[in-house]
PDB file as gemmi writes it, atoms N, CA and C in Angstrom:
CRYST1    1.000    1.000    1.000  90.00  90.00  90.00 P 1                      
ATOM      1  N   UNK A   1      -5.857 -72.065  74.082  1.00  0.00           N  
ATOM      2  CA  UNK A   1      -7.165 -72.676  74.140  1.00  0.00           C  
ATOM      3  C   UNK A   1      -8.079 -71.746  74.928  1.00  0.00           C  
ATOM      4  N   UNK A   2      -9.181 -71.245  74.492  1.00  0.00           N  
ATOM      5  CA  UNK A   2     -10.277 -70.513  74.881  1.00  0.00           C  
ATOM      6  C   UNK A   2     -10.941 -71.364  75.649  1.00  0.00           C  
ATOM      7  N   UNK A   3     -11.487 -70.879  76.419  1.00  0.00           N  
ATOM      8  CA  UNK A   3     -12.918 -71.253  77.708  1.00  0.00           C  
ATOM      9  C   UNK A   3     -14.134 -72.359  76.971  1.00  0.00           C  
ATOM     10  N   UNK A   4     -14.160 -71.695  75.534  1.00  0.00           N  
ATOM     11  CA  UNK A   4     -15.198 -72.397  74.999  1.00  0.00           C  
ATOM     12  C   UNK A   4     -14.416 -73.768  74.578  1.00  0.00           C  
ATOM     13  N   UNK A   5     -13.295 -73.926  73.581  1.00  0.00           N  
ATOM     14  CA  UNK A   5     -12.590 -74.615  73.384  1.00  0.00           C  
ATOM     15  C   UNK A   5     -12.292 -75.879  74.490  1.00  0.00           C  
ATOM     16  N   UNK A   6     -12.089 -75.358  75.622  1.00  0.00           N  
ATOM     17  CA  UNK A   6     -11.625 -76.750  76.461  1.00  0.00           C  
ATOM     18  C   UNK A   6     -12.679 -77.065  77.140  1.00  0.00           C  
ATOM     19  N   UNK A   7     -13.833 -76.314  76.757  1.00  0.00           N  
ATOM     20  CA  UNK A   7     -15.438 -77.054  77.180  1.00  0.00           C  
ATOM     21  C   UNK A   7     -15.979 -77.897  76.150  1.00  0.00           C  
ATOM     22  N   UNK A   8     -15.621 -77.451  75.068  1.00  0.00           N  
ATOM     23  CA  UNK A   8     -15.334 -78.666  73.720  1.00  0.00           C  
ATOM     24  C   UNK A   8     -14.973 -79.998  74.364  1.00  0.00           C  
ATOM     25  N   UNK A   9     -13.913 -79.632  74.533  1.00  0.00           N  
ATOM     26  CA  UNK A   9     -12.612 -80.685  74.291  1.00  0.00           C  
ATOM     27  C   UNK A   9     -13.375 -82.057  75.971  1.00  0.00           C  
ATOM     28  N   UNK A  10     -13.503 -81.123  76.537  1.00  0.00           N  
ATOM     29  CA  UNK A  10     -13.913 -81.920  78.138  1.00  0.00           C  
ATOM     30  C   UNK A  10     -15.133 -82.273  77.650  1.00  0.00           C  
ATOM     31  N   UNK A  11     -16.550 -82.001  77.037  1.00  0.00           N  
ATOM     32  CA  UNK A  11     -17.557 -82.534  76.122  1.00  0.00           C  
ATOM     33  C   UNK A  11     -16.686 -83.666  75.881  1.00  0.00           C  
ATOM     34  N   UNK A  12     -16.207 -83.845  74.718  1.00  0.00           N  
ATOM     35  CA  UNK A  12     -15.565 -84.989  73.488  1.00  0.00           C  
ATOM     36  C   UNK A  12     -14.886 -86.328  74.553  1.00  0.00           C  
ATOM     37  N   UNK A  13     -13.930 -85.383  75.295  1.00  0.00           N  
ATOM     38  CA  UNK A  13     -13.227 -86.361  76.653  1.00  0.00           C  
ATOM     39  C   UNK A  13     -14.414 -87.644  77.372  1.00  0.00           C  
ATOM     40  N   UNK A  14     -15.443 -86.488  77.924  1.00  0.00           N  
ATOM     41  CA  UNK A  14     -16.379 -87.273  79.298  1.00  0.00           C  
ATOM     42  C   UNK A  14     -17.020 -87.999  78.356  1.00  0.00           C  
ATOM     43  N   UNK A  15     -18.007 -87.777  76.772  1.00  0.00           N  
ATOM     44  CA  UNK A  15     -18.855 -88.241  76.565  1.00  0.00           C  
ATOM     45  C   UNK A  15     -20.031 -87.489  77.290  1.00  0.00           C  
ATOM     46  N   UNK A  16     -19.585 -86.578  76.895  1.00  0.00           N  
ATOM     47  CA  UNK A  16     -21.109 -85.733  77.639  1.00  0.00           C  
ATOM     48  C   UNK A  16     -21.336 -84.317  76.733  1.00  0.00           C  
ATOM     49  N   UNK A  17     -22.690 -83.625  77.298  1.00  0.00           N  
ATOM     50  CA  UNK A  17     -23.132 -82.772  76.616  1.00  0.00           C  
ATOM     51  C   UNK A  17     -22.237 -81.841  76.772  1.00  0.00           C  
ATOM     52  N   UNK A  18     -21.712 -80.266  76.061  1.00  0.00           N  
ATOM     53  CA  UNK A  18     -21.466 -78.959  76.347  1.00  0.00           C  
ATOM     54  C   UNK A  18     -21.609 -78.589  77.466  1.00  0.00           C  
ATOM     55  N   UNK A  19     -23.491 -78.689  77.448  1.00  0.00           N  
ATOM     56  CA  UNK A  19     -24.231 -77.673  78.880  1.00  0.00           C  
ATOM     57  C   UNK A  19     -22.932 -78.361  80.633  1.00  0.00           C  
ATOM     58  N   UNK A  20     -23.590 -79.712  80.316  1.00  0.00           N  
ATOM     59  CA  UNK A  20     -23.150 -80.607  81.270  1.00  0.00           C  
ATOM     60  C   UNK A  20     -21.489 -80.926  81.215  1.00  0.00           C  
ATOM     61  N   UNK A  21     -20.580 -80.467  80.418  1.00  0.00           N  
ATOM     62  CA  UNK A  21     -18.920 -79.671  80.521  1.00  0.00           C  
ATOM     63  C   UNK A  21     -19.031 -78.657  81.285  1.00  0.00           C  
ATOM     64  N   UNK A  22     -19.812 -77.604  80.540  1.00  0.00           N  
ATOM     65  CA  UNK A  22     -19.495 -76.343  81.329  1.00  0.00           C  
ATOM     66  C   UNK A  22     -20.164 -76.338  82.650  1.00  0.00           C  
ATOM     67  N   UNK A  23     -20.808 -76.955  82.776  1.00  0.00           N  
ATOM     68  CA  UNK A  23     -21.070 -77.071  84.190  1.00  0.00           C  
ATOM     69  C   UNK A  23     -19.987 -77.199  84.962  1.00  0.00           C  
ATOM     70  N   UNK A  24     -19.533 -78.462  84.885  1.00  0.00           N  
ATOM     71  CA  UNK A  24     -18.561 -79.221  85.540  1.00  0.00           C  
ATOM     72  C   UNK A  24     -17.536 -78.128  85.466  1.00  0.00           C  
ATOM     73  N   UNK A  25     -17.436 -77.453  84.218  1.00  0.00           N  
ATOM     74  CA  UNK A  25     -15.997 -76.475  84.416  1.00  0.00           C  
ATOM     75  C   UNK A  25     -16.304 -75.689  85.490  1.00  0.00           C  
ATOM     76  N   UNK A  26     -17.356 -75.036  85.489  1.00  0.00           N  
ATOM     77  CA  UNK A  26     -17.877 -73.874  86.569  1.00  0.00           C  
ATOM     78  C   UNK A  26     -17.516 -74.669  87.844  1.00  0.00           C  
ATOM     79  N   UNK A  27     -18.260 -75.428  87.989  1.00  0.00           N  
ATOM     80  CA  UNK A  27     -18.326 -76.045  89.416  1.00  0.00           C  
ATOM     81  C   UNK A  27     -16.552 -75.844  90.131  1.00  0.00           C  
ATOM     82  N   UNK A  28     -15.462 -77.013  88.995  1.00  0.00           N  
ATOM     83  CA  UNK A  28     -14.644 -77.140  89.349  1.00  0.00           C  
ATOM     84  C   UNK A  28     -13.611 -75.716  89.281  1.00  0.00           C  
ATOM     85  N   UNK A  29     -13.634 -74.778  88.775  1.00  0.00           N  
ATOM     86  CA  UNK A  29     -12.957 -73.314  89.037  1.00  0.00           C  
ATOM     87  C   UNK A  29     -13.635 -72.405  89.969  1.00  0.00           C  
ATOM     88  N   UNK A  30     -15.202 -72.987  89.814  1.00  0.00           N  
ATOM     89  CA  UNK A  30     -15.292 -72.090  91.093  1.00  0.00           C  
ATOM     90  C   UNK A  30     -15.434 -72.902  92.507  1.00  0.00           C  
ATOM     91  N   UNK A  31     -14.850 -73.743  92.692  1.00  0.00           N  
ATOM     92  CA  UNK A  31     -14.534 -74.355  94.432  1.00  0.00           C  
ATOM     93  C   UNK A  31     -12.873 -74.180  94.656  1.00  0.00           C  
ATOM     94  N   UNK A  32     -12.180 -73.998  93.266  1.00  0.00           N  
ATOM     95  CA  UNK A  32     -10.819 -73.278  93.504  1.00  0.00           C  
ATOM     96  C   UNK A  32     -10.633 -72.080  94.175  1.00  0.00           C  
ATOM     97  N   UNK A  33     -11.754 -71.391  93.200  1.00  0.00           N  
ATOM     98  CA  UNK A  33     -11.598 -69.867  93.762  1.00  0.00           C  
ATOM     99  C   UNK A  33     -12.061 -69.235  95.288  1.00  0.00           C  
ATOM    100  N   UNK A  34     -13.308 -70.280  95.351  1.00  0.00           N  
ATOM    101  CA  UNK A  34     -13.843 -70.205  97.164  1.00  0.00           C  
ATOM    102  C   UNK A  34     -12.891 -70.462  97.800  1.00  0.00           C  
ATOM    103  N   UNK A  35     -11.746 -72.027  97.790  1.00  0.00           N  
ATOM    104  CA  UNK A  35     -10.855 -72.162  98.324  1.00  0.00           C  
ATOM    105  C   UNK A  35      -9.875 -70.960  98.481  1.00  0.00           C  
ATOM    106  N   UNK A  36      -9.132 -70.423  97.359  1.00  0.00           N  
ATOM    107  CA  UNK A  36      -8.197 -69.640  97.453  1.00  0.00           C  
ATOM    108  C   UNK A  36      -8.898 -68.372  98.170  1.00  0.00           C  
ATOM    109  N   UNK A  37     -10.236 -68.036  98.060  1.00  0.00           N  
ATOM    110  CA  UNK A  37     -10.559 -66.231  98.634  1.00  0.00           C  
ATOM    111  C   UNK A  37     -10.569 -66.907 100.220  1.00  0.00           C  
ATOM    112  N   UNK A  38     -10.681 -68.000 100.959  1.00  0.00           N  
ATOM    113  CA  UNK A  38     -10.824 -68.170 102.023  1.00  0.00           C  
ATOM    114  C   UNK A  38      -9.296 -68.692 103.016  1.00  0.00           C  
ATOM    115  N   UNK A  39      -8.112 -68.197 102.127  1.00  0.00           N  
ATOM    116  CA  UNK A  39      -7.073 -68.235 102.396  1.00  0.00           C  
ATOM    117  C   UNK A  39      -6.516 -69.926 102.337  1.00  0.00           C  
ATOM    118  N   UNK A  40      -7.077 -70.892 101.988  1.00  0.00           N  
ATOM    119  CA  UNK A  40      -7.135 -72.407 101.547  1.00  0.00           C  
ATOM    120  C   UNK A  40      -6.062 -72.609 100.026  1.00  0.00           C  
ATOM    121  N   UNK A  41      -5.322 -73.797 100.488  1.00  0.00           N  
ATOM    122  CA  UNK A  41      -4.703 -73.668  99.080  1.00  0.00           C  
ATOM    123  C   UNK A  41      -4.942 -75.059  98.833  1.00  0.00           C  
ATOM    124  N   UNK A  42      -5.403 -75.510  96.877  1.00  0.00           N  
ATOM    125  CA  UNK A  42      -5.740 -76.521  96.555  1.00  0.00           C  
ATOM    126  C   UNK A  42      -4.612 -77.148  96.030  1.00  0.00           C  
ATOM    127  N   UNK A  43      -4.492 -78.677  95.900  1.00  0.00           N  
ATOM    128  CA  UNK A  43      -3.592 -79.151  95.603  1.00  0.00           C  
ATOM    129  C   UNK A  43      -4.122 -80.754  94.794  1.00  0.00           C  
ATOM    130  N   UNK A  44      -3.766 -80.839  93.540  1.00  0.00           N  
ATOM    131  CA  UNK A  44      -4.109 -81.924  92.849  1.00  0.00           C  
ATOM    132  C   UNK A  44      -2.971 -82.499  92.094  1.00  0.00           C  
ATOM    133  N   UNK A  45      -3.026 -83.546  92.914  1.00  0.00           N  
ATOM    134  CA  UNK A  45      -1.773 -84.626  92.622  1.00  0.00           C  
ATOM    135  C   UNK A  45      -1.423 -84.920  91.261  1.00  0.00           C  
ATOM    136  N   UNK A  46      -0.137 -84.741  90.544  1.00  0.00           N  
ATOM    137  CA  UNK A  46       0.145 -85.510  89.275  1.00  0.00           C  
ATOM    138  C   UNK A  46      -0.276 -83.521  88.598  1.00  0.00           C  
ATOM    139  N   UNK A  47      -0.996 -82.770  89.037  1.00  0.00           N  
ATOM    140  CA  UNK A  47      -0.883 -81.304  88.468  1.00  0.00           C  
ATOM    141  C   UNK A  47      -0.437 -80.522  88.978  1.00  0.00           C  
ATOM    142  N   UNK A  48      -0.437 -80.119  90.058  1.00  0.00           N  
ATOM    143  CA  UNK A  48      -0.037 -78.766  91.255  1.00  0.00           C  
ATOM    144  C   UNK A  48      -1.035 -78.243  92.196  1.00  0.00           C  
ATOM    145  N   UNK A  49      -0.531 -77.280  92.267  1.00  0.00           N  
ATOM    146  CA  UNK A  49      -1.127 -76.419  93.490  1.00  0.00           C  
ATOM    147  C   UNK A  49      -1.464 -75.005  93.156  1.00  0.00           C  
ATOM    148  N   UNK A  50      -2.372 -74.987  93.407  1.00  0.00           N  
ATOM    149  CA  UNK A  50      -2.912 -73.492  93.388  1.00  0.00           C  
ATOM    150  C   UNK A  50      -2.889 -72.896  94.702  1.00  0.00           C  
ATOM    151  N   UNK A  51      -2.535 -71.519  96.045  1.00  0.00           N  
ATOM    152  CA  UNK A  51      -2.342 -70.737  96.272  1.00  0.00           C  
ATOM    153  C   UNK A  51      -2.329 -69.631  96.494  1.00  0.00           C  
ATOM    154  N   UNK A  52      -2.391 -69.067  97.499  1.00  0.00           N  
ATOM    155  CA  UNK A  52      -2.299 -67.413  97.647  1.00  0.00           C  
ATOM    156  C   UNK A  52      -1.014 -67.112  97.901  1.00  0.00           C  
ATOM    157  N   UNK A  53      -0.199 -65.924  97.602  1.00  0.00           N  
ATOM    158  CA  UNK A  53       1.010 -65.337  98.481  1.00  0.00           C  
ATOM    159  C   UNK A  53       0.723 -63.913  98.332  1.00  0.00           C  
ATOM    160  N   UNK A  54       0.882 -63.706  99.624  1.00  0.00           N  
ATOM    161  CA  UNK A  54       0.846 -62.106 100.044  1.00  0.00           C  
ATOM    162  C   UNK A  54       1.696 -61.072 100.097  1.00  0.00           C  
ATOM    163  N   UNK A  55       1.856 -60.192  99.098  1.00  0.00           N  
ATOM    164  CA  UNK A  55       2.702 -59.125  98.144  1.00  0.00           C  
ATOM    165  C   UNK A  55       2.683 -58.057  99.584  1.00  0.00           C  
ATOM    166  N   UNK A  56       3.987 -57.908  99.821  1.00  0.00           N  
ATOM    167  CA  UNK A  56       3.873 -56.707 100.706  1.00  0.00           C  
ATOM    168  C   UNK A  56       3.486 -55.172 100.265  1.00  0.00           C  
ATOM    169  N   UNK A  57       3.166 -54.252 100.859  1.00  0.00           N  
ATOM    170  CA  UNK A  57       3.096 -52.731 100.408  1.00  0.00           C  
ATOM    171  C   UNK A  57       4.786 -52.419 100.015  1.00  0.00           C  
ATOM    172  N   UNK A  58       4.743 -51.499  99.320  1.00  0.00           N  
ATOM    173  CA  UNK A  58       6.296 -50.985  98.582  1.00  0.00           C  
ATOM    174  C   UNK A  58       5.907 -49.853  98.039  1.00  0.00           C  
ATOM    175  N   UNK A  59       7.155 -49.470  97.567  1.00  0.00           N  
ATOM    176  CA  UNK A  59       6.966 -48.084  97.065  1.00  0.00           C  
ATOM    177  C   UNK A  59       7.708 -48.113  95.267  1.00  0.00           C  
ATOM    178  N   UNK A  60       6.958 -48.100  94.345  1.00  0.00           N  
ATOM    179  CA  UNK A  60       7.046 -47.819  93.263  1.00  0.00           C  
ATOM    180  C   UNK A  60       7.531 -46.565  92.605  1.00  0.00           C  
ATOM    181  N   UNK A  61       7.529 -46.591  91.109  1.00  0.00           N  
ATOM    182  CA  UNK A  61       7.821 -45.310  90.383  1.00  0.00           C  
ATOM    183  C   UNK A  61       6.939 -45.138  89.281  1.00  0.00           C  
ATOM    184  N   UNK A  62       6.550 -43.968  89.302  1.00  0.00           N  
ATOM    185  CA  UNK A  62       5.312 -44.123  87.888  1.00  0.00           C  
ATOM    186  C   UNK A  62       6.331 -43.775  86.751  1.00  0.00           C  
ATOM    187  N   UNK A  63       6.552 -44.439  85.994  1.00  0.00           N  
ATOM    188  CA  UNK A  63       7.263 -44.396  84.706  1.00  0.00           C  
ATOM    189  C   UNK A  63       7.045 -43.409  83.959  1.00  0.00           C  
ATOM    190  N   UNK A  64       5.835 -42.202  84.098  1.00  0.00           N  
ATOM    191  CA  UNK A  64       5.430 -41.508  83.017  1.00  0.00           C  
ATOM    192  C   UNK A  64       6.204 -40.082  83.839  1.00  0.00           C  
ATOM    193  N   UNK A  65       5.794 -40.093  85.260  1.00  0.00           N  
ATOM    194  CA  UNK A  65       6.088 -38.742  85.605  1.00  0.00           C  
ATOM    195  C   UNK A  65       7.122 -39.137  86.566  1.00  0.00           C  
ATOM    196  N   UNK A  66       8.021 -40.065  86.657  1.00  0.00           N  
ATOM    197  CA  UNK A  66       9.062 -40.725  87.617  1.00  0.00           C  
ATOM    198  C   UNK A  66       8.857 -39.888  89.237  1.00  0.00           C  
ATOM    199  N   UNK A  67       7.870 -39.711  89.417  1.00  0.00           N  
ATOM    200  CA  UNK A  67       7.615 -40.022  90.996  1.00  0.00           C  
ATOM    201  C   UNK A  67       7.193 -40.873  91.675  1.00  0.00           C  
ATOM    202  N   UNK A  68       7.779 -41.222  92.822  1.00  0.00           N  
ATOM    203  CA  UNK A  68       7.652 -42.145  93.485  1.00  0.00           C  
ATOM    204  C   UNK A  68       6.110 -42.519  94.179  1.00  0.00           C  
ATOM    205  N   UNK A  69       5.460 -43.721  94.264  1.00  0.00           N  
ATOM    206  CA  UNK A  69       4.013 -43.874  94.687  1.00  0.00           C  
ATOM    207  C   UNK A  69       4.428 -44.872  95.462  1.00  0.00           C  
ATOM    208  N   UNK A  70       3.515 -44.870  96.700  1.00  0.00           N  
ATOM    209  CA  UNK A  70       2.876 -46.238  97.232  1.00  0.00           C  
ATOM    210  C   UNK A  70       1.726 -47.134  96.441  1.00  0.00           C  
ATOM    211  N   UNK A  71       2.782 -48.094  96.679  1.00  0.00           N  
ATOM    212  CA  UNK A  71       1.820 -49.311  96.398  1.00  0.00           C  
ATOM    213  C   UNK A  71       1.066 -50.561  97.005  1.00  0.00           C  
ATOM    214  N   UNK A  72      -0.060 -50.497  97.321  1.00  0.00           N  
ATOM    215  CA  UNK A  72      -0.460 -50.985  98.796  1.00  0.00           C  
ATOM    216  C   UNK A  72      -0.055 -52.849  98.430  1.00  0.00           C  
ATOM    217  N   UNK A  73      -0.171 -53.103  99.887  1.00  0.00           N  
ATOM    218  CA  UNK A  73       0.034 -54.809 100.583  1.00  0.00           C  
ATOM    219  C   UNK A  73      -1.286 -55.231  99.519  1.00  0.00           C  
ATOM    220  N   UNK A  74      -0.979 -56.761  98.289  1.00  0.00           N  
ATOM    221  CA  UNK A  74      -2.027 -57.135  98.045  1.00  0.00           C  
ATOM    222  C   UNK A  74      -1.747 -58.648  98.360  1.00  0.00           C  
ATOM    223  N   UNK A  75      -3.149 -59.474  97.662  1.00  0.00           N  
ATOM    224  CA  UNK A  75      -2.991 -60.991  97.811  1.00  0.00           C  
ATOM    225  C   UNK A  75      -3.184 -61.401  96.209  1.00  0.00           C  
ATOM    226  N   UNK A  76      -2.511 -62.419  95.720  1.00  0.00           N  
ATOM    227  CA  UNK A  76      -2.543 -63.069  94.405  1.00  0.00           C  
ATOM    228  C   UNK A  76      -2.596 -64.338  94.147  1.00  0.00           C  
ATOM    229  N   UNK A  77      -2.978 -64.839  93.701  1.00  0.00           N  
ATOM    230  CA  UNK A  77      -3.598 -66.303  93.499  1.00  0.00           C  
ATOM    231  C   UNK A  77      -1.827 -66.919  92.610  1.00  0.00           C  
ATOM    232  N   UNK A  78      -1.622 -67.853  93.002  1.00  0.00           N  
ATOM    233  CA  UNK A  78      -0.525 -68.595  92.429  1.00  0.00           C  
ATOM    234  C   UNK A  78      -0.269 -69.954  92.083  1.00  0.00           C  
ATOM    235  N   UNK A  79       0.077 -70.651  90.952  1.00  0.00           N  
ATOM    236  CA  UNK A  79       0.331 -71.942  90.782  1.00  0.00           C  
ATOM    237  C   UNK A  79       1.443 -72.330  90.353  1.00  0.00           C  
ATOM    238  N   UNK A  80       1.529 -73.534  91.212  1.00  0.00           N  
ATOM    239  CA  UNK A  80       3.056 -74.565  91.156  1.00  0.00           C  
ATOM    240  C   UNK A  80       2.700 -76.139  90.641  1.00  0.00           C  
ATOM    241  N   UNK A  81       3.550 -75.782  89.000  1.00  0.00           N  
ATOM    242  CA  UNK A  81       3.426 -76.774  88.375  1.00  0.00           C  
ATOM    243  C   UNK A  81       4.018 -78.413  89.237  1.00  0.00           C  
ATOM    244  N   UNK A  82       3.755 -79.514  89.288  1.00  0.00           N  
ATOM    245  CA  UNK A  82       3.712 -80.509  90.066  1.00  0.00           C  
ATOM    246  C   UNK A  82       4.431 -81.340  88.927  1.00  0.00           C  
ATOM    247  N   UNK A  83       5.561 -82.046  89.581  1.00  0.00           N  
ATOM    248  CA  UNK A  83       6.675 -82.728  88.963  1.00  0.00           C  
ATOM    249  C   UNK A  83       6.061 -83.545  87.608  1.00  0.00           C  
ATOM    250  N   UNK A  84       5.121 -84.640  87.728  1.00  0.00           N  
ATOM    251  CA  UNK A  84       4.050 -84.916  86.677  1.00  0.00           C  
ATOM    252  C   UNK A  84       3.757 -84.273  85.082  1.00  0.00           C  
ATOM    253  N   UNK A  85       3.125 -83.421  85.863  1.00  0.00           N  
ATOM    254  CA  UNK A  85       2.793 -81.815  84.725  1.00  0.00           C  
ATOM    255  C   UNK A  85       4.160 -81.748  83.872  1.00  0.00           C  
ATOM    256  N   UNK A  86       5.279 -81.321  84.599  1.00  0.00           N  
ATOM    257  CA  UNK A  86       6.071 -80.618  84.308  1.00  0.00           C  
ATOM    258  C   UNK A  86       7.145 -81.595  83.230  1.00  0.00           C  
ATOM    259  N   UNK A  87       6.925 -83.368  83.072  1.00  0.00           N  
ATOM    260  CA  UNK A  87       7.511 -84.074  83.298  1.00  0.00           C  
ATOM    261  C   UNK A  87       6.312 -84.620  81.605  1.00  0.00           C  
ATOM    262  N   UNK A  88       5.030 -84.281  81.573  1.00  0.00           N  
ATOM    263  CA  UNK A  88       3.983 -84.486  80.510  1.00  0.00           C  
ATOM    264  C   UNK A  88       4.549 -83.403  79.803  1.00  0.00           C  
ATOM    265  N   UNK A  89       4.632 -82.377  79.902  1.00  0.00           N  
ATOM    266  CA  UNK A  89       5.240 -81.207  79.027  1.00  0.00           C  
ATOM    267  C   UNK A  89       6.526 -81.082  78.348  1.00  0.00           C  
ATOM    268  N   UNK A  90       7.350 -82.000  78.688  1.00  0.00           N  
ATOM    269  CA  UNK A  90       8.750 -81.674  78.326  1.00  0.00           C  
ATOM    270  C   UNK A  90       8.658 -83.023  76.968  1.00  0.00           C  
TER     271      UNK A  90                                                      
END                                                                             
């Protein structure tokens, strides 16, 4: 399902316009993402949790010329499907 697609679909759901979906989509992915860049992790009951975990620095291999590189310490956004979810899916 595409971006546009589940702004469809959330339209058809609320009874509401497109404009006024995608709003709501914006709004609600982007107070995830403020949460997660401010080290905050969100959590919505009956779905999961969204997350940061912090990837240490290591040392890699470049596959093309098999020398060894550093690869610096990063941060990555992560989600844990919630018993619910996982339980609607099966």
């Amino acid at each position: 399902m595409t971006k546009a697609e589940f702004i469809d679909a959330l339209a058809k759901m609320g009874g509401t316009t497109k404009k006024q979906a995608g709003e709501v989509f914006q709004l609600v992915f982007g107070c995830i993402a403020e949460q997660l860049k401010s080290g905050e992790q969100v959590s919505v009951p009956g779905f999961g949790k969204f997350s940061v975990v912090k990837r240490a620095a290591r040392t890699g291999i470049n596959p093309r010329t098999k020398k060894k590189i550093k690869i610096k310490a990063t941060k990555a956004p992560k989600f844990s499907a919630a018993k619910g979810l996982k339980e609607a899916v099966k």
